[in-house]
DRENVORO-717560 format. One record per residue: x, z, y of N, C-alpha, C in turn; residue in three letters; residue number from 0. Coordinates in nm, 4 decimals, m for minus. Atoms other than C-alpha are relative to their C-alpha. Layout:
     n.px     n.pz     n.py    ca.px    ca.pz    ca.py     c.px     c.pz     c.py res   n
        X        Z        Y        X        Z        Y        X        Z        Y ALA NUM
...
// end
This chain:
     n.px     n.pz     n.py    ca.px    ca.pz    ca.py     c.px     c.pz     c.py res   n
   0.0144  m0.1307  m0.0611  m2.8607  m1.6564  m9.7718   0.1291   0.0790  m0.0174 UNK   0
  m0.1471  m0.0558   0.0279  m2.5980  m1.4033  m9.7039   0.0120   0.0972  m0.1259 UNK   1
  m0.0219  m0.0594   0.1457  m2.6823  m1.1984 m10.0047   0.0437  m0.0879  m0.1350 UNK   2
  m0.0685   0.1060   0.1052  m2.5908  m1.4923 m10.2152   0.1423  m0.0374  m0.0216 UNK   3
  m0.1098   0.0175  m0.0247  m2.2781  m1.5065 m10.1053   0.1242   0.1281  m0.0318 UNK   4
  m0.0945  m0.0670   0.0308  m2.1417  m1.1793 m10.2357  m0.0135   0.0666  m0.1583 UNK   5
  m0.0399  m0.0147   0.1638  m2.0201  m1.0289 m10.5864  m0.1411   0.0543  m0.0757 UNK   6
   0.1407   0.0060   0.0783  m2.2979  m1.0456 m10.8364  m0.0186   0.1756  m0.0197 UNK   7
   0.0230  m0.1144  m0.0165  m2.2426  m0.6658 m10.8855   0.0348   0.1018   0.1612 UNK   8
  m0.0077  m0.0350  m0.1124  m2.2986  m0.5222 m10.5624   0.0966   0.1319   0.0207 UNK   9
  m0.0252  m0.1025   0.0039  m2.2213  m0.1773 m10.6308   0.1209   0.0252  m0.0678 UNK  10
  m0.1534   0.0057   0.0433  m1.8695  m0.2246 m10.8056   0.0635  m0.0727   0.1239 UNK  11
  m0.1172   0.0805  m0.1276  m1.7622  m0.4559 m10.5008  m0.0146   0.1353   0.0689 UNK  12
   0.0072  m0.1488  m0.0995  m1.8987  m0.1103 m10.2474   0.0939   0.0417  m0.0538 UNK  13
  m0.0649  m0.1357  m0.0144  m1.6830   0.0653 m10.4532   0.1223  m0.0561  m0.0040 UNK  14
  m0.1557   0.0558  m0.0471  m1.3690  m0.1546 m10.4435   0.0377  m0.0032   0.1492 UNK  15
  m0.0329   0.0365  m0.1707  m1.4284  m0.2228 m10.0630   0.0583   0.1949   0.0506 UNK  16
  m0.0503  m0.1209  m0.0914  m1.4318   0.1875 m10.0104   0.1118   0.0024  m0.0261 UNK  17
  m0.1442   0.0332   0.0200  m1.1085   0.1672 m10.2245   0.1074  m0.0086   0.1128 UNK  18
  m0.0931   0.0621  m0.1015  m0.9487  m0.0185 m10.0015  m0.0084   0.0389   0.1469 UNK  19
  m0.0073  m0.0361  m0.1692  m1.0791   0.1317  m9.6749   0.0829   0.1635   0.0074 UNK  20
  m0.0762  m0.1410   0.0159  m0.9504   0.5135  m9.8157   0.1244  m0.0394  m0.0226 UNK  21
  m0.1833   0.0149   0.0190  m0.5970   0.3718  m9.9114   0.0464  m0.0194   0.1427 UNK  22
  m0.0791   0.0337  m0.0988  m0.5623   0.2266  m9.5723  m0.0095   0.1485   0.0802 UNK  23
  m0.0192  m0.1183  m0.0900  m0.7189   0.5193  m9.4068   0.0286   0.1150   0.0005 UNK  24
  m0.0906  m0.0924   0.0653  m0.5225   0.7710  m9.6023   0.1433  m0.0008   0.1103 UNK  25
  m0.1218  m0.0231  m0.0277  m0.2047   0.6234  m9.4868   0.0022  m0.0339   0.1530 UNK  26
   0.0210   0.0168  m0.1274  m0.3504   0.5729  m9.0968   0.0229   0.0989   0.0513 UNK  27
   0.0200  m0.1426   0.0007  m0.4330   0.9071  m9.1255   0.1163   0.1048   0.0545 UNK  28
  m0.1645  m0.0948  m0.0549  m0.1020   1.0665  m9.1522   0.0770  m0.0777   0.1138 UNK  29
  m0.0826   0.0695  m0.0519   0.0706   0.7931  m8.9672   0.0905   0.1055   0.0969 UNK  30
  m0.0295  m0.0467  m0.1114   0.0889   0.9358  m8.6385   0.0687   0.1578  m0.0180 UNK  31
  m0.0638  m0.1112   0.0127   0.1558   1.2874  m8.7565   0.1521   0.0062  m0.1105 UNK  32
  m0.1020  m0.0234   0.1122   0.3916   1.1938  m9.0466   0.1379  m0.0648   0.1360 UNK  33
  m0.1527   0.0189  m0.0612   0.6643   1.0579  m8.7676   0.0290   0.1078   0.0656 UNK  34
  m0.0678  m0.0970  m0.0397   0.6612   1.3593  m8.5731   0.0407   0.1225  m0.0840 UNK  35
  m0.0728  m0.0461   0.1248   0.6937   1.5597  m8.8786   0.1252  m0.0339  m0.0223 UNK  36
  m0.1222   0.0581   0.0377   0.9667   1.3458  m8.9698   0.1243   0.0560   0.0992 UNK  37
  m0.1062  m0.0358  m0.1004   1.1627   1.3733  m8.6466   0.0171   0.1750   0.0535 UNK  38
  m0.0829  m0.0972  m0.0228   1.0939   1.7271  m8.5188   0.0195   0.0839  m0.1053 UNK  39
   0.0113  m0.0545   0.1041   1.0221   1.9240  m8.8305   0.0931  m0.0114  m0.1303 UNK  40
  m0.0956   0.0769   0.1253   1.2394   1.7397  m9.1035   0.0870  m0.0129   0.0857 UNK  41
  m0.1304   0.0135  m0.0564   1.5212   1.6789  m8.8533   0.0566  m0.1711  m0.0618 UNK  42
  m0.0392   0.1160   0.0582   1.5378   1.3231  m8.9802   0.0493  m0.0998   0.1444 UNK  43
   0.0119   0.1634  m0.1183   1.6552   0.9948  m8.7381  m0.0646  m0.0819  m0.0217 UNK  44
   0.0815   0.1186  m0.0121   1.5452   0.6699  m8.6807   0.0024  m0.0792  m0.1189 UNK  45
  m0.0535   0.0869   0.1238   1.7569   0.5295  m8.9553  m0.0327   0.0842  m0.1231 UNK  46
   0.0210  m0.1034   0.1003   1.6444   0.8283  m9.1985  m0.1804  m0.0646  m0.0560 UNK  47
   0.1621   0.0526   0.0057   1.2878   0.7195  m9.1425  m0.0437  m0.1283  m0.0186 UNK  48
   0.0089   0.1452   0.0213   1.3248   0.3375  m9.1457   0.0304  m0.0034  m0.1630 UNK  49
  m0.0732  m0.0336   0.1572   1.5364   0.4056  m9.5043  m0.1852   0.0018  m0.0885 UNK  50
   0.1171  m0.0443   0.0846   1.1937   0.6089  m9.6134  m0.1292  m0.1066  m0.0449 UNK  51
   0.1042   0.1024  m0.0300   0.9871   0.3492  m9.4963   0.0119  m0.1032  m0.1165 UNK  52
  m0.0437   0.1033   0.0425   1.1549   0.0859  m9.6387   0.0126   0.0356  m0.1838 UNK  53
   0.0164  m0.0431   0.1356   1.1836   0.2689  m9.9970  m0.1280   0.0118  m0.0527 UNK  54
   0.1210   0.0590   0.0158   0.8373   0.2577 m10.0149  m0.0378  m0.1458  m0.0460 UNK  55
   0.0218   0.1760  m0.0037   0.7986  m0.1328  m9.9384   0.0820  m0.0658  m0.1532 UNK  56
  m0.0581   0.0627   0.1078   1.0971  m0.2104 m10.2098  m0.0964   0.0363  m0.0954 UNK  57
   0.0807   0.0046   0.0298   0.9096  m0.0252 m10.4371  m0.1329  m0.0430  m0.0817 UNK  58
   0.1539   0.0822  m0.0125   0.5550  m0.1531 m10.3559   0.0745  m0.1782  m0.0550 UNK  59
  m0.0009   0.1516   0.0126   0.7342  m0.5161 m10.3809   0.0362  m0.0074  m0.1392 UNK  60
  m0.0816   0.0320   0.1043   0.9428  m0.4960 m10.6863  m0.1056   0.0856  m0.1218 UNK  61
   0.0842  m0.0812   0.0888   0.6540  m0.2744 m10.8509  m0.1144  m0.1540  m0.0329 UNK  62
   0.0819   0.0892   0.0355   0.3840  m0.5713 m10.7768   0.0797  m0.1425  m0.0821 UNK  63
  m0.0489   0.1028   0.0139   0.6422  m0.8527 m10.9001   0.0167   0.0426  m0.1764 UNK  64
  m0.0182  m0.0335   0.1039   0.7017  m0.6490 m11.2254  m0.1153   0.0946  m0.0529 UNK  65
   0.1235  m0.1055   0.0694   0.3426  m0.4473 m11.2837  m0.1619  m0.0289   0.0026 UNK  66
   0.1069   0.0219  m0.0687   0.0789  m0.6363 m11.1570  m0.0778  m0.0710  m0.1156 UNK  67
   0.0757   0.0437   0.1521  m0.0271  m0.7786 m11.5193  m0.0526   0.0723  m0.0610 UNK  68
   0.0495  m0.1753   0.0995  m0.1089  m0.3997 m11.6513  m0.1234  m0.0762   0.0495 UNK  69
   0.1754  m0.0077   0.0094  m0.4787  m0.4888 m11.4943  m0.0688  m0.0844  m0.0871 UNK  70
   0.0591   0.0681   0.0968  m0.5184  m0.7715 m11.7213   0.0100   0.0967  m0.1337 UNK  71
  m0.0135  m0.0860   0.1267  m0.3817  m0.5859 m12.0108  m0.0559   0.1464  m0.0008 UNK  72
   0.0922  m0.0931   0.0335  m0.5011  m0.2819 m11.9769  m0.1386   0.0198   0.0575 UNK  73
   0.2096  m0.0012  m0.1017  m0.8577  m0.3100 m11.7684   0.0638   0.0403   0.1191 UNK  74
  m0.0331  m0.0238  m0.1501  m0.8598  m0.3071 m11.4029  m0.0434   0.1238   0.0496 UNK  75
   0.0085  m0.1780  m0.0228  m1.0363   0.0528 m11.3750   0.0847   0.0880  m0.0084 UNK  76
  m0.0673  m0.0666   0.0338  m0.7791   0.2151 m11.5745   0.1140   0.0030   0.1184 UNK  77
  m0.0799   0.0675  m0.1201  m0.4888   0.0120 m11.3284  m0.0348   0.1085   0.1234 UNK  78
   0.0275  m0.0348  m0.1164  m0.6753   0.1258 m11.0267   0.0120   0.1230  m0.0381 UNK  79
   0.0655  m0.1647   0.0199  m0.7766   0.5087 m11.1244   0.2161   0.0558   0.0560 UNK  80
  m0.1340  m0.0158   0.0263  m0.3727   0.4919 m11.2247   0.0989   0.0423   0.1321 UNK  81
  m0.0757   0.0425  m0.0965  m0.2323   0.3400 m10.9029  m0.0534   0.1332   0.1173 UNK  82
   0.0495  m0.0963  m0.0985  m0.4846   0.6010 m10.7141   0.1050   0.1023  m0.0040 UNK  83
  m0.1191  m0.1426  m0.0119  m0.2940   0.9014 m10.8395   0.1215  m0.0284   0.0120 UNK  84
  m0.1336  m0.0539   0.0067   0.0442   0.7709 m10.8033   0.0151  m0.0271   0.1866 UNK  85
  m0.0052   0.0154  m0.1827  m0.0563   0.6553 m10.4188   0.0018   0.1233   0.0612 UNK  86
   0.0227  m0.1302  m0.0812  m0.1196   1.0126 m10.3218   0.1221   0.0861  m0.0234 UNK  87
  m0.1424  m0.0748  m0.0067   0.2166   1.0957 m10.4513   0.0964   0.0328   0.1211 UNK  88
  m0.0609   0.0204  m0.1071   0.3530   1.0258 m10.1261  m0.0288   0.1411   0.0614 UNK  89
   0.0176  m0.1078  m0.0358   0.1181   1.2903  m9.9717   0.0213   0.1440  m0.0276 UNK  90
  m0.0492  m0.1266   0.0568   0.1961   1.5487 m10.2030   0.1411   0.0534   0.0282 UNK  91
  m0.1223   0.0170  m0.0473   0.5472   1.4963 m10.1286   0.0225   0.0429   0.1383 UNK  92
   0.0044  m0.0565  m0.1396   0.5024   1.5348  m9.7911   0.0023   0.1307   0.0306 UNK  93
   0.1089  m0.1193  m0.1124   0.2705   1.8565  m9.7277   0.1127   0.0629  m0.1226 UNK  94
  m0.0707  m0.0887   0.0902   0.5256   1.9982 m10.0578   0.1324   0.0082   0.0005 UNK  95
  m0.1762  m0.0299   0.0021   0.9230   1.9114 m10.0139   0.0208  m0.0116   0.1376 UNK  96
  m0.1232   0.0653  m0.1269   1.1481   1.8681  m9.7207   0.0940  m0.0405  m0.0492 UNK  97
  m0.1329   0.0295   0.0746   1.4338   1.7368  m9.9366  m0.0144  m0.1273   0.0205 UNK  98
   0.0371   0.1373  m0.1014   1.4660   1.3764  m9.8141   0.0602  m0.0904  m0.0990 UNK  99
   0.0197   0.0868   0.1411   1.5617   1.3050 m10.1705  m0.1508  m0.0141  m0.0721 UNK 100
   0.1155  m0.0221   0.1032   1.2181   1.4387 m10.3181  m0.0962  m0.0819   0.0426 UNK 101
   0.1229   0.0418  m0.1022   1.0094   1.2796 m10.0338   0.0328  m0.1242  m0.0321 UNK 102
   0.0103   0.0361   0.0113   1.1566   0.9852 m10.1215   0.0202  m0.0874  m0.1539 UNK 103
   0.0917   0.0278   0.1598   1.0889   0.9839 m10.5016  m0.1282  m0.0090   0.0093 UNK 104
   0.1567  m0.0297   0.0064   0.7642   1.0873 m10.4038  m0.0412  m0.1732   0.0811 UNK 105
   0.0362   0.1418  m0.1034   0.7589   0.7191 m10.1344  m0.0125  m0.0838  m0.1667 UNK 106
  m0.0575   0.0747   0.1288   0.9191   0.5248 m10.4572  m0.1877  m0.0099  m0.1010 UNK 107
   0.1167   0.0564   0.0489   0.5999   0.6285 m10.6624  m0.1240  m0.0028   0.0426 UNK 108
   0.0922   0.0867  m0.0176   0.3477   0.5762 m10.4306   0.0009  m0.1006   0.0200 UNK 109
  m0.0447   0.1508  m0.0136   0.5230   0.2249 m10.3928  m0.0951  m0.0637  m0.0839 UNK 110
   0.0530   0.0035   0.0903   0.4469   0.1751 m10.7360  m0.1478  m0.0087  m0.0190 UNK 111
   0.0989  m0.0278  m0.0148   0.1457   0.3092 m10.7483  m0.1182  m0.1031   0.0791 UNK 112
   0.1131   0.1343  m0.0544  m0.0090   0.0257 m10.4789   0.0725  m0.1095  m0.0706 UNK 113
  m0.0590   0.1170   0.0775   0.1956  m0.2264 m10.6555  m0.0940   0.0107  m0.1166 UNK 114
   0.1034   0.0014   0.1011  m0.0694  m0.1349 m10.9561  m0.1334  m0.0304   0.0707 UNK 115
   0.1447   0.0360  m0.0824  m0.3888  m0.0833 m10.7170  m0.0238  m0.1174   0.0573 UNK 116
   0.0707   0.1217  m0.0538  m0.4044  m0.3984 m10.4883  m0.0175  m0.1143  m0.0931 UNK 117
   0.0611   0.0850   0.0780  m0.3594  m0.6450 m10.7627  m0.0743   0.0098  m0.0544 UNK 118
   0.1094  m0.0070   0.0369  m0.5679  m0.4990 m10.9603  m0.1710   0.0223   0.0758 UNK 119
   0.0968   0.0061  m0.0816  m0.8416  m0.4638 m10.7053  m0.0467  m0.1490   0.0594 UNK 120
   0.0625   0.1160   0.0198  m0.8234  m0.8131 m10.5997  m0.0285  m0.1265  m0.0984 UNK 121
   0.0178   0.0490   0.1194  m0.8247  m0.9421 m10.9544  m0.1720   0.0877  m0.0148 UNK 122
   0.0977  m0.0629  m0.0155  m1.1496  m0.7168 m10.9608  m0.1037  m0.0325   0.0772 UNK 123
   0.1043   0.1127  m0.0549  m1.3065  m0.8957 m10.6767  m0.0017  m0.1317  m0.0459 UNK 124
  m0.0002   0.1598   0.0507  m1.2210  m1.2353 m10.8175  m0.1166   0.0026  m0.1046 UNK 125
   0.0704   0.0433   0.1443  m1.3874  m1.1303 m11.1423  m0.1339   0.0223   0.0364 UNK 126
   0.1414  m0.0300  m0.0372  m1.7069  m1.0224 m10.9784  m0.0610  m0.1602   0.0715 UNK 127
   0.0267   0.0871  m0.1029  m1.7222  m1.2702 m10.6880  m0.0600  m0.1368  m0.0659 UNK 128
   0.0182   0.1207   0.0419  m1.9169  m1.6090 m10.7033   0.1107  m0.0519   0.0396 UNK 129
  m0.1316   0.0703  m0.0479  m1.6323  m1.8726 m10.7393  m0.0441  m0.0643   0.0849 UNK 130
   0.0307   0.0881  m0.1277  m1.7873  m2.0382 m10.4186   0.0398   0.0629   0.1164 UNK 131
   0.0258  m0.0819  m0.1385  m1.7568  m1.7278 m10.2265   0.1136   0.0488   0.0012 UNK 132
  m0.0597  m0.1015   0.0391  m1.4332  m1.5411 m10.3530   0.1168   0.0325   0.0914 UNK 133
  m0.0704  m0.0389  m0.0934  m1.2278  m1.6095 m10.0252  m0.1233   0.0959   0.1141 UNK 134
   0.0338  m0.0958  m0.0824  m1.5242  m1.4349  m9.8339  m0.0210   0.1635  m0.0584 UNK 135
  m0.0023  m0.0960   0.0381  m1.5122  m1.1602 m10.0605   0.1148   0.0505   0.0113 UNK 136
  m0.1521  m0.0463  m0.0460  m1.1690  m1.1390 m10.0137   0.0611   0.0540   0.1356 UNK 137
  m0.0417  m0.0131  m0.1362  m1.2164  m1.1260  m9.6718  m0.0906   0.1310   0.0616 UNK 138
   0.0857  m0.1575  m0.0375  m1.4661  m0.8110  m9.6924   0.1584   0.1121  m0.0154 UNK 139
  m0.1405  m0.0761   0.0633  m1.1335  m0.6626  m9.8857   0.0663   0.0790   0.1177 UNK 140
  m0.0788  m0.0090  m0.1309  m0.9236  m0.7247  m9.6146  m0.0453   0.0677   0.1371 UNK 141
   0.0902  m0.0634  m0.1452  m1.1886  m0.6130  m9.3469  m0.0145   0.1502  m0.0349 UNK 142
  m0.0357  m0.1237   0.0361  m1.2172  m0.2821  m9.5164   0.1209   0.0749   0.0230 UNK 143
  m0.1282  m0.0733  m0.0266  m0.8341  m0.1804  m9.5160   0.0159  m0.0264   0.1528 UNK 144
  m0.0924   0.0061  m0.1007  m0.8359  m0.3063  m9.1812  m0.1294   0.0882   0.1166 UNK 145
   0.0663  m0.0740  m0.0324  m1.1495  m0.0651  m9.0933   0.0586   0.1391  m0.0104 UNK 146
  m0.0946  m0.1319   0.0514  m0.9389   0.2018  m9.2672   0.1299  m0.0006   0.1408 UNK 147
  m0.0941  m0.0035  m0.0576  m0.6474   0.1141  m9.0429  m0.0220   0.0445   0.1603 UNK 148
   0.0709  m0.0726  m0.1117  m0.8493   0.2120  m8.7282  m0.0726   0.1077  m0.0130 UNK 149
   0.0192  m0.1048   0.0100  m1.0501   0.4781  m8.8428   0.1073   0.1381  m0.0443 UNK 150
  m0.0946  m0.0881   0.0316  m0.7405   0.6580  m8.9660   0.0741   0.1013   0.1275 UNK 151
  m0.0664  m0.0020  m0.0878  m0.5721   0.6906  m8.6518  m0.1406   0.0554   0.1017 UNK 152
   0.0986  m0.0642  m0.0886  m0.8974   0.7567  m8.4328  m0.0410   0.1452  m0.0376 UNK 153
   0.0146  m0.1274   0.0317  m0.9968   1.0432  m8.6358   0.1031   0.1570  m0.0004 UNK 154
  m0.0847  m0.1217  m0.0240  m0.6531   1.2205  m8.6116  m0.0270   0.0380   0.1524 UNK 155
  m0.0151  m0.0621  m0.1621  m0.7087   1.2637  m8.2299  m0.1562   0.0484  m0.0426 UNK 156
   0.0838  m0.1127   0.0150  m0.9853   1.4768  m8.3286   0.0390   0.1159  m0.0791 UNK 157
  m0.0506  m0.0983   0.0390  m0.8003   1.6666  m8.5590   0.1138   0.0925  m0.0235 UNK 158
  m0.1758  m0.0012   0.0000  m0.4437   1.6653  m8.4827  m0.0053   0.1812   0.0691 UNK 159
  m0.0620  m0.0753  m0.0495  m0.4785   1.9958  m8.2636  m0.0594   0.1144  m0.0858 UNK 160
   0.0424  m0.1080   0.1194  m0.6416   2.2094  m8.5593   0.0254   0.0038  m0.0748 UNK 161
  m0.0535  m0.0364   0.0889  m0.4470   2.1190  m8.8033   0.1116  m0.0240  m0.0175 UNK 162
  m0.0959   0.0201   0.0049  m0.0839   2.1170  m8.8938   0.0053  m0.1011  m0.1010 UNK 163
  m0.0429   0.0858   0.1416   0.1154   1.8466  m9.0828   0.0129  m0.0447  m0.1027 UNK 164
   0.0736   0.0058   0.1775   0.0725   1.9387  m9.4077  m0.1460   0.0348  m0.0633 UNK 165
   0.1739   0.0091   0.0767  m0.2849   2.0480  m9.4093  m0.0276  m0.1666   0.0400 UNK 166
   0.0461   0.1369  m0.0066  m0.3307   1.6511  m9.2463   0.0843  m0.0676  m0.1605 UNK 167
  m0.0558   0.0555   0.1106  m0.0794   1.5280  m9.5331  m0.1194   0.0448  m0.1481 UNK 168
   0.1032  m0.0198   0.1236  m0.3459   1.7189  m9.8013  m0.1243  m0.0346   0.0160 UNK 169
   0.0875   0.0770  m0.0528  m0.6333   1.5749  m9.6385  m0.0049  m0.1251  m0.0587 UNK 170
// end
């Protein structure tokens, strides 16, 4: 049956899957408004914004290659709770500097910040998951952020013309 097939605690996987559908649809969210921000508002270019982008990703990469063991060592709750607040750094950054140094300290540690959360989240489904099932649990994971990645973006065209940039960035 298909209830057999997913993590023995139901209600810790729900709350990893929302996890993962609010991170994506956090950063869906702004998407669309954070480039025109960028360009007319910030006065940034193409190459200003690729830079930002890309300071993020290093980051996120060089954060998971060197941080992604904290969830063993310290518990994967703590990890996650951790990685939550430094992911929203980004937004704070946003809706709070224009300095295109600060904004991208603020990218840097929400890099970080998912470089702590996703491993530890799918170390979190592993430990739940039956080991028979733990690529379809993996694949709820994945279906979540990628529920997030469409609801993010649909919902700003409902709210893009009531609210400005930085109230969507504190959102």
């Amino acid at each position: 049956a298909f209830r057999d097939t997913l993590p023995n605690s139901l209600s810790d996987f729900l709350i990893l899957l929302c996890i993962c559908f609010a991170v994506m649809f956090a950063w869906a969210f702004i998407e669309p408004s954070f480039m025109f921000y960028a360009y007319d508002d910030l006065g940034w270019s193409s190459s200003m914004l690729g830079l930002m982008m890309s300071t993020y990703g290093i980051a996120l990469m060089l954060g998971e290659f060197g941080l992604s063991h904290l969830g063993d060592r310290f518990g994967r709750k703590r990890v996650i709770t951790l990685g939550l607040v430094l992911f929203s750094a980004q937004f704070i950054g946003l809706a709070f500097f224009q300095n295109y140094l600060w904004i991208a300290v603020t990218f840097v540690i929400a890099g970080l910040g998912t470089a702590l959360l996703d491993p530890a989240i799918s170390a979190s489904i592993i430990d739940i998951a039956p080991s028979e099932h733990r690529a379809r649990a993996m694949g709820f994971k994945s279906t979540a952020g990628s529920l997030g990645n469409i609801l993010g973006p649909a919902l700003i065209v409902l709210s893009a013309s009531t609210w400005n940039a930085r109230d969507i960035f504190l959102v």
